[in-house]
NUGUVEX-224044 format. One line per 5 residues: their letters; for each residue x, y, z of C-alpha. Coordinates in nm, 2 decimals. Example, Ala and Ser with C-alpha at 12.3 -4.5 7.8 and 13.67 -1.06 7.14 Angstrom:
<rs>
AS = 1.23:-0.45:0.78 ~ 1.37:-0.11:0.71
</rs>
This chain:
<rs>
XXXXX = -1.81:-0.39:0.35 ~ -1.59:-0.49:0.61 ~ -1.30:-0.22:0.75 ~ -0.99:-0.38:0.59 ~ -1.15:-0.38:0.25
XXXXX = -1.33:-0.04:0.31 ~ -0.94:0.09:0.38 ~ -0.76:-0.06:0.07 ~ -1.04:0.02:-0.13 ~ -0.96:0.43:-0.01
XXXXX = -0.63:0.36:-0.06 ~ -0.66:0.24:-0.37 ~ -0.91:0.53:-0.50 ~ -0.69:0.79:-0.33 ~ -0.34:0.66:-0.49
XXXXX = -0.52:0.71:-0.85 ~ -0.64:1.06:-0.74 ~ -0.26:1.15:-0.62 ~ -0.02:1.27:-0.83 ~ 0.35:1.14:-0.79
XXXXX = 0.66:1.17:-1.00 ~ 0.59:0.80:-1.18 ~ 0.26:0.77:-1.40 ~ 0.03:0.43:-1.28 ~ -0.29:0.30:-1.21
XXXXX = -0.33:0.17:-0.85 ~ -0.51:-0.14:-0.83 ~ -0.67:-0.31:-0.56 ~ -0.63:-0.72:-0.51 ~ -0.66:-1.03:-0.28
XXXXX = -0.33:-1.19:-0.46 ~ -0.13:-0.98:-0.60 ~ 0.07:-1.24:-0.87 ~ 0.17:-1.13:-1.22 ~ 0.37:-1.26:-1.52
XXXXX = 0.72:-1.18:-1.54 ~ 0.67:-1.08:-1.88 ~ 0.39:-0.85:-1.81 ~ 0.65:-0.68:-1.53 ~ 0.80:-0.42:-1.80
XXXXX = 0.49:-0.18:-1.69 ~ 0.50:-0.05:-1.35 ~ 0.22:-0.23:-1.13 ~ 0.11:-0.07:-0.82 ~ -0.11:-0.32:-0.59
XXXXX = -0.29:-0.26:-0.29 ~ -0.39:-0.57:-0.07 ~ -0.50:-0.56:0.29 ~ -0.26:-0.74:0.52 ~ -0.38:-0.70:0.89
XXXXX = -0.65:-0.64:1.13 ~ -0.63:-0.63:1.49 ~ -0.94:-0.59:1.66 ~ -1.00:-0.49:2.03 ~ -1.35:-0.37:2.24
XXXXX = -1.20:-0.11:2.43 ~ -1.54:-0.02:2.59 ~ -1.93:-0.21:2.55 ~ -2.05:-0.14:2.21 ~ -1.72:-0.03:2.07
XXXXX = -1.43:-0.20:1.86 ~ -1.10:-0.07:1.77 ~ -0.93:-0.10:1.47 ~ -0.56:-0.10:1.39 ~ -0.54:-0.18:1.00
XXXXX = -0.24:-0.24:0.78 ~ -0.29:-0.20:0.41 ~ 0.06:-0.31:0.16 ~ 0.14:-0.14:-0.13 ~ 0.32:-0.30:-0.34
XXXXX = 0.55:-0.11:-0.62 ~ 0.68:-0.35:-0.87 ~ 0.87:-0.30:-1.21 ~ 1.16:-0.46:-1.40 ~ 1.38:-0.22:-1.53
XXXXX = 1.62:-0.26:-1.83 ~ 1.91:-0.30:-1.62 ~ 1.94:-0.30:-1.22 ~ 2.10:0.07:-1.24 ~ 2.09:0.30:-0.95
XXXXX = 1.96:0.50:-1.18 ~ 1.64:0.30:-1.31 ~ 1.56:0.18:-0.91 ~ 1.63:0.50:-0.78 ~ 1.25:0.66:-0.93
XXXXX = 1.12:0.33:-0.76 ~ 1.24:0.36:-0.44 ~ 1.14:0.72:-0.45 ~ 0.79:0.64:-0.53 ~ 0.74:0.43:-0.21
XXXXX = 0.85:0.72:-0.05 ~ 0.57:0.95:-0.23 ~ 0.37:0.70:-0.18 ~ 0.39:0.71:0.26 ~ 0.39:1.12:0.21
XXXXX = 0.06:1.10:0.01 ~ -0.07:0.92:0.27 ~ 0.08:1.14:0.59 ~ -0.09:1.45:0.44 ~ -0.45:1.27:0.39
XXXXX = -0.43:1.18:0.78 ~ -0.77:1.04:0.72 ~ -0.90:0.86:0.45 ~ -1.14:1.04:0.18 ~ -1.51:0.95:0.25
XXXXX = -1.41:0.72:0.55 ~ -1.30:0.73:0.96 ~ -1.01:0.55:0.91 ~ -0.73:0.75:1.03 ~ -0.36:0.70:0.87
XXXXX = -0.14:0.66:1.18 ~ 0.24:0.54:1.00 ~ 0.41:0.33:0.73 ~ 0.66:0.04:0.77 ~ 0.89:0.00:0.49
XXXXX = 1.13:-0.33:0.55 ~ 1.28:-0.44:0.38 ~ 1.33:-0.14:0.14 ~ 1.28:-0.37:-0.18 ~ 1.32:-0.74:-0.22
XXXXX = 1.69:-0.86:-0.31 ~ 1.58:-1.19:-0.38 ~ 1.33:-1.04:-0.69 ~ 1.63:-0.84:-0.84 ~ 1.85:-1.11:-0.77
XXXXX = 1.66:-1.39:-0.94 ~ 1.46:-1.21:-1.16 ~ 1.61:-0.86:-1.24 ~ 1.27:-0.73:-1.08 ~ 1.23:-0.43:-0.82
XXXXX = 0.98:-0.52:-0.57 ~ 0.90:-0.27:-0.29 ~ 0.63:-0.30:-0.07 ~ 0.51:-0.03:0.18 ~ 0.30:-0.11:0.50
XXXXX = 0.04:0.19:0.58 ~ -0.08:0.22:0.92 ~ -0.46:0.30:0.97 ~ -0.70:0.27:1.32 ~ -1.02:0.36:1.35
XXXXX = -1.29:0.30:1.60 ~ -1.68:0.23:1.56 ~ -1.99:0.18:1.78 ~ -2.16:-0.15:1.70 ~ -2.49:-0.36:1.78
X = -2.52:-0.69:1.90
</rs>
């Protein structure tokens, strides 16, 4: 298994092994496309988004890893107080991760999160739709073989 999908995959196993104030089940996908109608339930995706690889030394390569998690729902009504648990999530979501520092069964370490923007306008504006997407920062570094 190659590092990016080794890193959502941990993601997405330790997201469903968290607990955080809003019940889901994390799940892990190449294209992360639903039905608006199916968008009453809370979906939580994880997708890998980037790898940057560099040979900092013969026989070794360096990792720098983003993983997206996406937190999607649309609420009865675009109320501070229906977006406010999502928004919060996201935020769960980076802490869970900053308290792992390393990913369960893995090398991968978690090094930050990029949040931005906060949510999508565009998705509540055109849809009535909260989408929130957080970026988590993983590196790691292995010996390899020719």
């Amino acid at each position: 298994m190659n590092v990016l999908v080794e890193a959502a995959t941990a993601v997405e196993t330790a997201l469903n092994a968290g607990t955080f104030s809003l019940a889901f089940t994390a799940v892990r996908k190449y294209r992360p496309v639903y039905q608006l109608e199916d968008m009453g339930t809370l979906h939580v995706t994880v997708a890998g988004a980037q790898i940057t690889i560099t040979t900092p030394a013969r026989g070794v390569r360096r990792y720098e890893l983003r993983v997206d998690v996406g937190v999607q729902l649309k609420p009865e009504a675009d109320t501070n107080e229906l977006l406010d648990p999502l928004s919060d999530l996201l935020e769960e979501i980076v802490n869970h991760f900053a308290g792992l520092e390393i990913l369960p069964d893995t090398d991968i370490c978690w090094v930050g999160a990029v949040n931005a923007p906060a949510y999508s306008y565009e998705h509540l504006d055109r849809w009535g739709q909260f989408t929130g997407v957080v970026g988590l920062l993983f590196k790691a570094q292995r010996r390899v073989t020719a």
